[in-house]
Structure formats: C-alpha cells, structure tokens
KOLGUKOL-530988 format. One record per residue (C-alpha): residue number from 0; x negated, y negated, z. Coordinates in steps of 0.02 Angstrom, whole numbers, plus 32768, in hexadecimal, padded with zeros to 4 digits. Each point is the difference from the previous one (the first is absolute). Layout:
<sites>
+-----+------+-------+------+
| seq | east | north |   up |
+-----+------+-------+------+
| NUM |    X |     Y |    Z |
...
+-----+------+-------+------+
</sites>
This chain:
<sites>
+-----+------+-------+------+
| seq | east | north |   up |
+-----+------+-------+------+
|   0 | 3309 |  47BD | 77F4 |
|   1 | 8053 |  8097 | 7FAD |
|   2 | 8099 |  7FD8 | 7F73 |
|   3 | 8079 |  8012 | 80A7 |
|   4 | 8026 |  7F4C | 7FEF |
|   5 | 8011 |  7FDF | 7F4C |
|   6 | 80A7 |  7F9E | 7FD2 |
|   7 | 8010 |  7FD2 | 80B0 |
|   8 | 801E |  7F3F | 8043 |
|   9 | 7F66 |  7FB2 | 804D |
|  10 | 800E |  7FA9 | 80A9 |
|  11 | 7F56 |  7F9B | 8042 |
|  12 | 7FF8 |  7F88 | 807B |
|  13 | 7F5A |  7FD7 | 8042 |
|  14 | 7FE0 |  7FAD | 80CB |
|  15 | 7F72 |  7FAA | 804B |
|  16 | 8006 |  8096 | 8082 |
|  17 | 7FDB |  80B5 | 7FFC |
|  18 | 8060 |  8021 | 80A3 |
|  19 | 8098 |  7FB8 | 7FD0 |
|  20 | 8010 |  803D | 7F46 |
|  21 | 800C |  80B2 | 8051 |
|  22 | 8084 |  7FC8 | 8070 |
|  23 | 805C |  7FB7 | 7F5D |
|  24 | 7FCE |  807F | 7FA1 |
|  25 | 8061 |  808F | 807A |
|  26 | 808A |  7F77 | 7FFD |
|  27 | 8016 |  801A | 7F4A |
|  28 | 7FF4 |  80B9 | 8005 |
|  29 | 80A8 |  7FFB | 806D |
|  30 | 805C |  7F8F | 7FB4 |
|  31 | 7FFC |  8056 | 7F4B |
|  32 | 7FD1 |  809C | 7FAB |
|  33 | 7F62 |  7FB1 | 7FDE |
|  34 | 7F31 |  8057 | 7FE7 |
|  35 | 7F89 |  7FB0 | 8032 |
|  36 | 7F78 |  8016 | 7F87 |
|  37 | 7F6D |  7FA2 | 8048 |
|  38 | 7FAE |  7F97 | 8088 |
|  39 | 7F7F |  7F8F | 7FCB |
|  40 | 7F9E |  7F96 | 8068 |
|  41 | 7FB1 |  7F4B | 7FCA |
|  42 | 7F4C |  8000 | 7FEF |
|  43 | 7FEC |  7F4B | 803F |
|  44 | 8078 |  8003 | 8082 |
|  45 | 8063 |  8064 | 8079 |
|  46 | 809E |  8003 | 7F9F |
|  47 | 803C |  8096 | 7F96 |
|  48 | 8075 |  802A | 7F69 |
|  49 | 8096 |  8095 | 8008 |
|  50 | 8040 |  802D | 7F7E |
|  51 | 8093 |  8072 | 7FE8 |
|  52 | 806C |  804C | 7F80 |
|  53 | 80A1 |  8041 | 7FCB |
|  54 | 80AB |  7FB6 | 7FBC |
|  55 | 8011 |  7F54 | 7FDB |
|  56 | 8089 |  7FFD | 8083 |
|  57 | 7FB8 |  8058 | 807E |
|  58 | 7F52 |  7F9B | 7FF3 |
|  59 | 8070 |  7F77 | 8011 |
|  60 | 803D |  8025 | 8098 |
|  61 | 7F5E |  8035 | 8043 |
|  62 | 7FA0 |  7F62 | 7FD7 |
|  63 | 8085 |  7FAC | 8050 |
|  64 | 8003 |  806C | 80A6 |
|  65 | 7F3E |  7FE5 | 7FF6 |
|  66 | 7FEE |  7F3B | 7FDF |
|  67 | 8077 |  7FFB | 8086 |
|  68 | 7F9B |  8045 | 808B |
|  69 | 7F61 |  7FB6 | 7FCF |
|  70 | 8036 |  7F48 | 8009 |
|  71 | 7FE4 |  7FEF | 80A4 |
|  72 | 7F75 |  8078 | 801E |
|  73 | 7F99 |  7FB4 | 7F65 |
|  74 | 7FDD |  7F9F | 7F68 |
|  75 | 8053 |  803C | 7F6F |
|  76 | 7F81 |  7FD8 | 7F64 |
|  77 | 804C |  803A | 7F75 |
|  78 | 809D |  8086 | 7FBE |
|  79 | 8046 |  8047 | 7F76 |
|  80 | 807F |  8076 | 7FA0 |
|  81 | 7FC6 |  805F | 7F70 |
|  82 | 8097 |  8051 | 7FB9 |
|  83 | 7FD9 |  8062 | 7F60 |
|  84 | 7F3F |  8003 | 7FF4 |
|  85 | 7FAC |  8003 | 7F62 |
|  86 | 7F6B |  8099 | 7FFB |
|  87 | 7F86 |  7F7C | 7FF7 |
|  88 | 803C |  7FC5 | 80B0 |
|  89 | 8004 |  80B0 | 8039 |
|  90 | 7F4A |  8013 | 7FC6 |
|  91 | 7FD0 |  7F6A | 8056 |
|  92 | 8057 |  8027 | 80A7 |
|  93 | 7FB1 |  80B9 | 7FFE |
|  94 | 7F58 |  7F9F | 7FEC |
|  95 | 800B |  7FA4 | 8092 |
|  96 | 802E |  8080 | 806C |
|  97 | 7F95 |  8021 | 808B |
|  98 | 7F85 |  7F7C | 7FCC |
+-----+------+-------+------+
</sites>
C-alpha cells in the first residue's frame, strides 16, 4: 500500500467467515469515516481479516459498529486497535497485504 495511510489508527478484526466480515466490514464503513485498507482471507479456513484505517476515534467507532453486527452472524477470532503505529508495523502490515 501507498504512504496514504501512514500516521493513521489501525483497526483489524479477523472472523471465521468471509461472508460475514464483508457485511461487518460495510457496517464499519457507515458508522465512521473509516478506509478499509484490506481483505484478507485465511489460508486454512474460510474466515477472513479487514482491516481499516483512519482516526483513533473514528476506528473506534467502526470496530464497534462492525463487532456488533458480526456477533450473531459469526465467530469473532480476534481484534484490535493500533493507535499510533510504529514504521516497523507499517512495514509489516504493507507486507501482508494481499498475501
């Protein structure tokens, strides 16, 4: 990914289905002023991983809207707020893009 996100908050939350991380995922994009920056889908299983970026406020807000609607449509496996990433997160999360 370009430098478009750098200094931005980092919202991932990561279900045991595809389906219903989209249907979070467009949750999240209403709720807050939110981009998502990639969809990633497990390798050993059907779920996927969003993750999305902007202020730490509005990322907030959007992993909220987003957990929200997936509880009952899935597991939720794991989530997490990065609010100031370090480069060497940024480098990492640009490396798994798309992988």
């Amino acid at each position: 990914m370009s430098e478009q996100y750098t200094g931005m908050a980092i919202g991932a939350f990561e279900l045991d289905s595809e389906c219903a991380c989209f249907v979070a995922l467009d949750a999240a994009a209403k709720a807050a002023d939110v981009k998502i920056q990639a969809v990633e889908r497990n390798r050993l299983s059907a779920g996927a991983c969003v993750k999305m970026r902007g202020t730490v406020s509005n990322v907030n807000a959007a992993m909220e809207a987003a957990l929200r609607t997936a509880e009952p449509l899935s597991k939720i496996v794991s989530h997490t707020i990065i609010a100031a990433p370090s480069e060497e997160t940024e480098t990492a999360i640009r490396m798994t893009i798309n992988k």
